[in-house]
Backbone bond lengths (Angstrom), bond angles and torsions (degrees), N, CA, C in turn:
res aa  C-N    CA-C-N  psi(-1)  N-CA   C-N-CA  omega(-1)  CA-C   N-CA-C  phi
1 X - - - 1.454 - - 1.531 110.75 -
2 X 1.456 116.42 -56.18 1.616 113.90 -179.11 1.657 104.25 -68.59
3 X 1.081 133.97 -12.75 1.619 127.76 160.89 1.311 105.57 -68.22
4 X 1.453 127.17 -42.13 1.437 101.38 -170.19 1.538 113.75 -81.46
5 X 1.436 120.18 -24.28 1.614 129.59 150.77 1.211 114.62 -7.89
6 X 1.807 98.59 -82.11 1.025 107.83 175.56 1.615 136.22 -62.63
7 X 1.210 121.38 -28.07 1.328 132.60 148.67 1.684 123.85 -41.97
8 X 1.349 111.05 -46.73 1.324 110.00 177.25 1.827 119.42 -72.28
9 X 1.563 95.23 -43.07 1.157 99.54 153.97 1.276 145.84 -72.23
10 X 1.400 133.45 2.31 0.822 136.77 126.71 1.658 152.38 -50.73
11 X 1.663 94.07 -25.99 1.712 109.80 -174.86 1.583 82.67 -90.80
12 X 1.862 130.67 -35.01 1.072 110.38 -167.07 1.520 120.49 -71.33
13 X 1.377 118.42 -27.67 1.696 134.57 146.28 1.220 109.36 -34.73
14 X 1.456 140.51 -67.21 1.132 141.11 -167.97 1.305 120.19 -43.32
15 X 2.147 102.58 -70.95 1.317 102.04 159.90 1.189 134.32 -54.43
16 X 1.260 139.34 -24.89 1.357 139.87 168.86 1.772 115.81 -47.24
17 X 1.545 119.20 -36.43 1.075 158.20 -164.98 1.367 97.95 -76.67
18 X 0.781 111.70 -90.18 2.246 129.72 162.13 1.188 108.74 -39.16
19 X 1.161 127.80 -47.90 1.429 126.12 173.13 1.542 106.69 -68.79
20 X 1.587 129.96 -47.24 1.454 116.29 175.56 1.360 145.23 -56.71
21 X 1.952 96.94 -37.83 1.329 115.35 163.31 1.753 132.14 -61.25
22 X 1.681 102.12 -4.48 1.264 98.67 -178.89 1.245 111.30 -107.41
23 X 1.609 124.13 161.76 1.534 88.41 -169.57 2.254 113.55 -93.49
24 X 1.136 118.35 -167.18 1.548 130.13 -137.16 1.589 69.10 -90.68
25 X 1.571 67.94 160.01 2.269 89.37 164.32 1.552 87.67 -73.50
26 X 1.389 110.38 138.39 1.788 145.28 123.49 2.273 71.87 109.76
27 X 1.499 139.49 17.44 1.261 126.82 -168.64 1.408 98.30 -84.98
28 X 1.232 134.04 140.47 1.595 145.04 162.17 1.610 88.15 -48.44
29 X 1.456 120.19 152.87 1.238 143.62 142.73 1.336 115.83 -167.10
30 X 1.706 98.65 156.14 1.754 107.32 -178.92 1.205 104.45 -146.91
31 X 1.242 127.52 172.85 1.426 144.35 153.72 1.809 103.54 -119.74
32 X 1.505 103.63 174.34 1.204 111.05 161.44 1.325 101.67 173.12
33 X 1.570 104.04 155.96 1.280 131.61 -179.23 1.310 117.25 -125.92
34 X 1.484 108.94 177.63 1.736 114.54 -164.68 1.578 102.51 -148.86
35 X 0.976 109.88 137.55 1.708 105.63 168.11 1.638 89.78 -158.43
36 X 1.608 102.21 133.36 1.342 112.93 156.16 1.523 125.31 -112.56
37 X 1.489 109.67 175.31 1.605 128.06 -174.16 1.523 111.48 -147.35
38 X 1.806 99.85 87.65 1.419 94.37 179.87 1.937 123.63 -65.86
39 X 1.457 99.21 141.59 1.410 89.68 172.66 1.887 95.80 -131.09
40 X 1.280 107.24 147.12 1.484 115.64 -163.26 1.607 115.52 25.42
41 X 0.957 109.42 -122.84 1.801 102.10 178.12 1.302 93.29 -88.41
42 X 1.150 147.36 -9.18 1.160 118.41 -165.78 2.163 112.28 -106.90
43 X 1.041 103.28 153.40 1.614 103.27 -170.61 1.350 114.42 -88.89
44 X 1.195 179.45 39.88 1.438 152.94 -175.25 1.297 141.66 -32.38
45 X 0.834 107.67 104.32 2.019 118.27 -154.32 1.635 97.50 -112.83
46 X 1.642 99.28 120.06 1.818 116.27 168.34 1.592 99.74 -89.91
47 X 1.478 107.04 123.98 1.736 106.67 148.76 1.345 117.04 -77.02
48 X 1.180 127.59 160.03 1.579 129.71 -171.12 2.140 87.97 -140.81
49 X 1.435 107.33 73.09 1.682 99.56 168.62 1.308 117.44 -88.08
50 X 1.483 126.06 131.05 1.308 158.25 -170.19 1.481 112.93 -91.03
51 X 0.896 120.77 98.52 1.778 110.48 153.76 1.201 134.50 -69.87
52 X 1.609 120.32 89.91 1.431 106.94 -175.17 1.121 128.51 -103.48
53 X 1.389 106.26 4.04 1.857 112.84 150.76 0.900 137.33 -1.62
54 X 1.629 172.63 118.30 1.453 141.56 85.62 1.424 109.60 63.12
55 X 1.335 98.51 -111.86 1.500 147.98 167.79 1.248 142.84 -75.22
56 X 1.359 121.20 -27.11 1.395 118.37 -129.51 1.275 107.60 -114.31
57 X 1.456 148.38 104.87 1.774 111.87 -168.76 1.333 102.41 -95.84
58 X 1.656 103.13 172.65 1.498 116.35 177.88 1.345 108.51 -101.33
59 X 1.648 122.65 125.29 1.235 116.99 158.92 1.470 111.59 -109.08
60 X 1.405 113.73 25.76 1.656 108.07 170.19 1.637 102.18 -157.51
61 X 1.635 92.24 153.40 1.573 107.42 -168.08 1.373 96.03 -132.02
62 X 1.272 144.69 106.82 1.682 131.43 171.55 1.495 101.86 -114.52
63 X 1.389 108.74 108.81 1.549 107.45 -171.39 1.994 106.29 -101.40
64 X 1.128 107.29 154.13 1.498 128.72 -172.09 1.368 111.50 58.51
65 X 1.436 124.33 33.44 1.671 123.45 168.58 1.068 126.55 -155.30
66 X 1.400 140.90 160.08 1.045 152.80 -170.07 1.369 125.62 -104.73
67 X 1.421 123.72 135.09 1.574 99.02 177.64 1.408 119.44 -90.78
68 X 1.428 111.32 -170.60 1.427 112.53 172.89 1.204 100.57 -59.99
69 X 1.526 103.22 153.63 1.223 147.71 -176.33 1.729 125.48 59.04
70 X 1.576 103.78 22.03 0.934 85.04 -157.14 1.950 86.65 -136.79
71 X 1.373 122.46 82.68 1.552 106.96 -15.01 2.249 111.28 -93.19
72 X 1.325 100.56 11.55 1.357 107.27 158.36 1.698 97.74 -161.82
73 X 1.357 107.88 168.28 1.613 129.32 -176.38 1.828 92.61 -61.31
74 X 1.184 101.96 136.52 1.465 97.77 174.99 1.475 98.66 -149.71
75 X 1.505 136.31 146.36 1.277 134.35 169.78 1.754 118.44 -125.40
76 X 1.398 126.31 103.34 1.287 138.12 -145.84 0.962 110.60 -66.84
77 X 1.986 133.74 -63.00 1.217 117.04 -142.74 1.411 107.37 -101.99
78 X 1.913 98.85 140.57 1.020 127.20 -174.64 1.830 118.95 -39.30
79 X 0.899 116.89 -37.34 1.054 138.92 -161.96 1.756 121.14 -107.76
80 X 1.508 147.50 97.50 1.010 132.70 -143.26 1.866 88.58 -80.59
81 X 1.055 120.01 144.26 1.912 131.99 -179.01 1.490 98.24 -68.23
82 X 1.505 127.59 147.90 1.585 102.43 -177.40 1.695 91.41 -103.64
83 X 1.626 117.74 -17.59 1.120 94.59 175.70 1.458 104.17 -149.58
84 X 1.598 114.25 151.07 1.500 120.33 176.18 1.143 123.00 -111.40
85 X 1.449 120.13 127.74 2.026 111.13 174.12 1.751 105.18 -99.66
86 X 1.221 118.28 -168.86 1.202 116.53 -178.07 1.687 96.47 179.37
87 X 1.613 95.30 -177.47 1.751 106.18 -178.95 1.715 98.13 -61.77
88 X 1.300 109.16 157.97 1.792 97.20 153.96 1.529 125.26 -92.43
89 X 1.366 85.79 138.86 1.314 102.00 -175.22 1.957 109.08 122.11
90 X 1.329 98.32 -6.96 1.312 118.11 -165.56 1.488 97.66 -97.17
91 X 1.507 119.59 152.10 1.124 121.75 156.42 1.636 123.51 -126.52
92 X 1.282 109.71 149.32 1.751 115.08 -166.08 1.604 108.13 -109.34
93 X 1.257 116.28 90.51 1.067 90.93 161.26 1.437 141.59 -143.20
94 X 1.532 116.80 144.25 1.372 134.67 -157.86 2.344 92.61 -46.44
95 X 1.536 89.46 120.37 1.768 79.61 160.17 1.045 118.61 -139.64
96 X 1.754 108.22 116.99 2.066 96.00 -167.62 1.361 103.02 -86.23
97 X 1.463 116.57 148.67 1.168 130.22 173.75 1.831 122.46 -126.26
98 X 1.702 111.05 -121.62 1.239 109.94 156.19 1.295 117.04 -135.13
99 X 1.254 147.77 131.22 1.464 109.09 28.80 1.753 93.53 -108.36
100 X 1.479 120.36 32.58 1.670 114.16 175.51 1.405 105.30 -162.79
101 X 1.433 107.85 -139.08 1.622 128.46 166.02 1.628 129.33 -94.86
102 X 0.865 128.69 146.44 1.514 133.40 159.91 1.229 134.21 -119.44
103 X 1.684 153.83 131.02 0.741 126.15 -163.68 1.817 97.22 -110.47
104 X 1.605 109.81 139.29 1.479 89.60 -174.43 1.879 97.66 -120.29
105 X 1.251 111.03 124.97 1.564 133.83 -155.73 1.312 99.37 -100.94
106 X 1.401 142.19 78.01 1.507 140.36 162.20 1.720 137.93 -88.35
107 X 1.227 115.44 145.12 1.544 97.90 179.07 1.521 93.12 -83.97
108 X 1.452 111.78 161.64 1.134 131.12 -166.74 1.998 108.42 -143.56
109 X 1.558 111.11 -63.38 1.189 92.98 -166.55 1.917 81.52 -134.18
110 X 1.392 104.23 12.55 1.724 93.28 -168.96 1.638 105.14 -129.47
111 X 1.045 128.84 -161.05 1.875 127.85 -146.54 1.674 89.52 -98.68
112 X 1.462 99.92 148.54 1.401 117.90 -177.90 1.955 94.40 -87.80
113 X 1.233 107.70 146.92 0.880 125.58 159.74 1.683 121.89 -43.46
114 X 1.555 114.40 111.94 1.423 96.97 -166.82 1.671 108.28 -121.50
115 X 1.197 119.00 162.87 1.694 130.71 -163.24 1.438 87.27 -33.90
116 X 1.523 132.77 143.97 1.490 158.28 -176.05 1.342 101.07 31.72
117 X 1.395 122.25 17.06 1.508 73.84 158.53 2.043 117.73 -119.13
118 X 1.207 112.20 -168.29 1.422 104.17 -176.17 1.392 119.76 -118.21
119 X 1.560 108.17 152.95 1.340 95.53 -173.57 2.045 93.85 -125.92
120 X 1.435 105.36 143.23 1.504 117.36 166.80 1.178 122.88 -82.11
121 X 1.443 119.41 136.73 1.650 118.59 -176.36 1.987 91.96 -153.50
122 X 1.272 106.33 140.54 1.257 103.41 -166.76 1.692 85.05 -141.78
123 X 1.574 118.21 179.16 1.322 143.54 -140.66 1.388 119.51 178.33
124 X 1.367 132.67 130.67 1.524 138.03 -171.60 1.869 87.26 -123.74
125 X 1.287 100.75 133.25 1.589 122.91 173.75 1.708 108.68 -165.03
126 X 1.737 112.07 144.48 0.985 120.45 138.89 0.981 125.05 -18.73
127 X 1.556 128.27 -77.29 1.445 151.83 -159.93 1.471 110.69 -48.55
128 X 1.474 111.26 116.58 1.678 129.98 178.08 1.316 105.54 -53.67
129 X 1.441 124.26 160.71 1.059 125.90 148.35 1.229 141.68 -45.89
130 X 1.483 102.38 -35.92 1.497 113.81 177.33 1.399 111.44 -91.93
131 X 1.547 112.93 -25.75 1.570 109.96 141.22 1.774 127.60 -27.91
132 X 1.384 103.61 -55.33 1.387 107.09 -164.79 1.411 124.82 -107.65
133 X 1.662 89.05 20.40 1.686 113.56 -173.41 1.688 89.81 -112.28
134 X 1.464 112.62 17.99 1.809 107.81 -159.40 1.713 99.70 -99.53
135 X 1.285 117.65 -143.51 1.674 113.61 179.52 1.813 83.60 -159.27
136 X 1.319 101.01 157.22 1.337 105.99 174.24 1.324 90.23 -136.01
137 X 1.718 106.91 150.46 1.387 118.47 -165.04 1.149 129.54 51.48
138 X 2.006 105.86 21.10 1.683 123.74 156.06 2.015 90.66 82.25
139 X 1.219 113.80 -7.67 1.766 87.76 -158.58 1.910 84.14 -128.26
140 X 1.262 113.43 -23.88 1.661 105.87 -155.62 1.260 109.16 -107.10
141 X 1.246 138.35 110.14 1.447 166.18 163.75 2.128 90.01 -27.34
142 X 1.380 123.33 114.91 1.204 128.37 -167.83 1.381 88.84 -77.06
143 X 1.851 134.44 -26.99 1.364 115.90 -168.75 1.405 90.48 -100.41
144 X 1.496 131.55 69.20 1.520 113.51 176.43 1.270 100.62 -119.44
145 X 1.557 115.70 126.28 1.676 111.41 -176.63 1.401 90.04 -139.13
146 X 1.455 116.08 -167.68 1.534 143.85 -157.11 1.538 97.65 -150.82
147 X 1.373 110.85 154.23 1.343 149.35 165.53 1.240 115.66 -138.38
148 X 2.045 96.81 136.55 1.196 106.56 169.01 1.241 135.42 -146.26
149 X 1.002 134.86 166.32 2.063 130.30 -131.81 1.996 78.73 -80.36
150 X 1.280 118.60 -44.69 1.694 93.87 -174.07 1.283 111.35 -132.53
151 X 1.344 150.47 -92.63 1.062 145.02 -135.06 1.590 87.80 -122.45
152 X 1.557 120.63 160.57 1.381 116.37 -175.66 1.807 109.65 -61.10
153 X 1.472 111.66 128.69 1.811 107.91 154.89 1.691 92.46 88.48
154 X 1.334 93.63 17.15 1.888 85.98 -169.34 1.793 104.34 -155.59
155 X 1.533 93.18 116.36 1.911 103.85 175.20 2.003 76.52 115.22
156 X 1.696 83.44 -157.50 1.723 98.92 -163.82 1.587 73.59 -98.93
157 X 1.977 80.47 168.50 1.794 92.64 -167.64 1.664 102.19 -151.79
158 X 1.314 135.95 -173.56 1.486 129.08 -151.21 1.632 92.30 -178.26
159 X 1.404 111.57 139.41 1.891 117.15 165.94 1.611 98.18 -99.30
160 X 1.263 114.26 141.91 1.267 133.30 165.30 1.364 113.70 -123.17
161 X 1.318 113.71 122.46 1.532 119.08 -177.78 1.550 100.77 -111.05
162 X 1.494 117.09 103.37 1.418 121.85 -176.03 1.474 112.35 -76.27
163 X 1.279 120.65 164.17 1.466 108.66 -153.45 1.925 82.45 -147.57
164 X 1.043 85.93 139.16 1.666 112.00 -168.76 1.788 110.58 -77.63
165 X 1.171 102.31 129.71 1.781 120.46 -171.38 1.430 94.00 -70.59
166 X 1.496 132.67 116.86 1.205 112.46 147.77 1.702 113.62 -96.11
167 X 1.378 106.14 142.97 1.848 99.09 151.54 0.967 155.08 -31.41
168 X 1.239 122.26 118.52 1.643 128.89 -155.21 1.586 92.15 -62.77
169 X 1.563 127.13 143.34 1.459 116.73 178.46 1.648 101.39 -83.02
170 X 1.250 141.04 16.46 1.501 139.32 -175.76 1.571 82.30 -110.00
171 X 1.352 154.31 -10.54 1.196 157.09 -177.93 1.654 94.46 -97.64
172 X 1.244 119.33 -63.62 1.210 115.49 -175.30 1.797 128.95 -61.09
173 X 1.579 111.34 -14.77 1.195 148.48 -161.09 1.712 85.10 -111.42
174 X 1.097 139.08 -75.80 1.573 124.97 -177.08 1.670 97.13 -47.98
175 X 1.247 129.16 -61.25 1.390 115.15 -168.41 1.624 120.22 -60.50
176 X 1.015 114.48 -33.00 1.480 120.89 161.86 1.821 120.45 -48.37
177 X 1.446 107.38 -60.81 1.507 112.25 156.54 0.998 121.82 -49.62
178 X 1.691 132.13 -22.75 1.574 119.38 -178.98 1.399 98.16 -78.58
179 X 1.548 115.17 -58.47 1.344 116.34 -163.92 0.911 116.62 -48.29
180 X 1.537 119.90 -32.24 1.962 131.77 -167.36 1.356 91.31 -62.45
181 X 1.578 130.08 -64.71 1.338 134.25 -166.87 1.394 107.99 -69.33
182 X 1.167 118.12 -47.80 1.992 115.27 168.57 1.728 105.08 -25.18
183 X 1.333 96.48 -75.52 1.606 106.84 -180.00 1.453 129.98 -64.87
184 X 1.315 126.05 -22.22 1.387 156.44 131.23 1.686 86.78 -6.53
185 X 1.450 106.64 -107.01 1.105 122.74 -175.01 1.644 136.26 -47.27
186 X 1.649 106.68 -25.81 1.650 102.04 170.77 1.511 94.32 -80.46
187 X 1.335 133.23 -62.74 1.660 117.61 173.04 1.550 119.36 -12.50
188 X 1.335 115.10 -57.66 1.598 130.22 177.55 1.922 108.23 -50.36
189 X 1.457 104.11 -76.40 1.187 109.00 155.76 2.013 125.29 -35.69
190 X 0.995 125.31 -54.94 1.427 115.66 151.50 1.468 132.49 -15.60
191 X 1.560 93.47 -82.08 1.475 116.35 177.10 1.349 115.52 -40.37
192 X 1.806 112.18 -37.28 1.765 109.72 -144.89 1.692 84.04 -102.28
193 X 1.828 126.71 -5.38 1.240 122.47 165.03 1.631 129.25 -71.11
């Protein structure tokens, strides 16, 4: 009898557990990711934002800043982006502040972001990856932004700290084999000149 007690109470722990980690009926939530593609010095970086809400959609994305009070407005990346894409209907825009840039990502005339699904927003900067994998003021994640259910600074709202794609090493391992054989073969070609 006290085994099955404890048994029941245990699955009721569990779910409690599973049930906490997800977020609340009508609660803002997101994920997001990053992957870049350098071209000359300059980088091109896709966001990949997630709705993992309930309910709730997102009509705002403000990436690398913080708002007031929390614990002041701050805008991260080093580097102002020279250019932003986004969903359509969306607008991107570059906002310098202190101590950098921000990019602030709004719906405007096109569909809010709705429970699972994702929306793309991309960015051209100088700034390395490991640049923007850095912290400014030693404590603040340079890719740390907020989302919010409607218009920027307005409705309920959520921080999303997007977390950077690395390469599969069987990706990095096919590109290695091309190059070996790329060069393989102009060597060959050389010789037989």
């Amino acid at each position: 009898m006290r085994y099955r007690q404890v048994g029941i109470l245990s699955s009721i722990a569990l779910g409690m557990v599973v049930i906490g980690n997800g977020p609340a009926f009508g609660q803002l939530a997101g994920t997001a990711t990053i992957s870049d593609v350098q071209s000359g010095p300059n980088y091109n970086y896709t966001v990949q934002l997630k709705n993992t809400s309930a309910s709730t959609d997102i009509g705002t994305f403000w990436f690398a800043w913080t708002p007031p009070g929390d614990p002041t407005e701050y805008d991260f990346l080093p580097t102002a982006p020279s250019v932003a894409g986004q969903p359509t209907g969306w607008i991107g825009s570059i906002s310098p502040g202190f101590p950098g840039t921000s990019i602030e990502f709004y719906n405007n005339t096109g569909s809010a972001i709705t429970p699972g699904q994702t929306g793309t927003f991309t960015f051209t900067t100088t700034d390395s990856p490991a640049t923007l994998q850095g912290f400014q003021f030693g404590s603040f994640p340079i890719t740390d932004s907020f989302i919010y259910a409607g218009a920027p600074e307005v409705g309920s709202f959520a921080q999303v700290n997007p977390v950077f794609v690395v390469p599969e090493p069987s990706s990095i391992g096919l590109l290695a084999v091309g190059c070996t054989a790329f060069l393989a073969r102009r060597r060959n070609r050389k010789a037989t000149v």
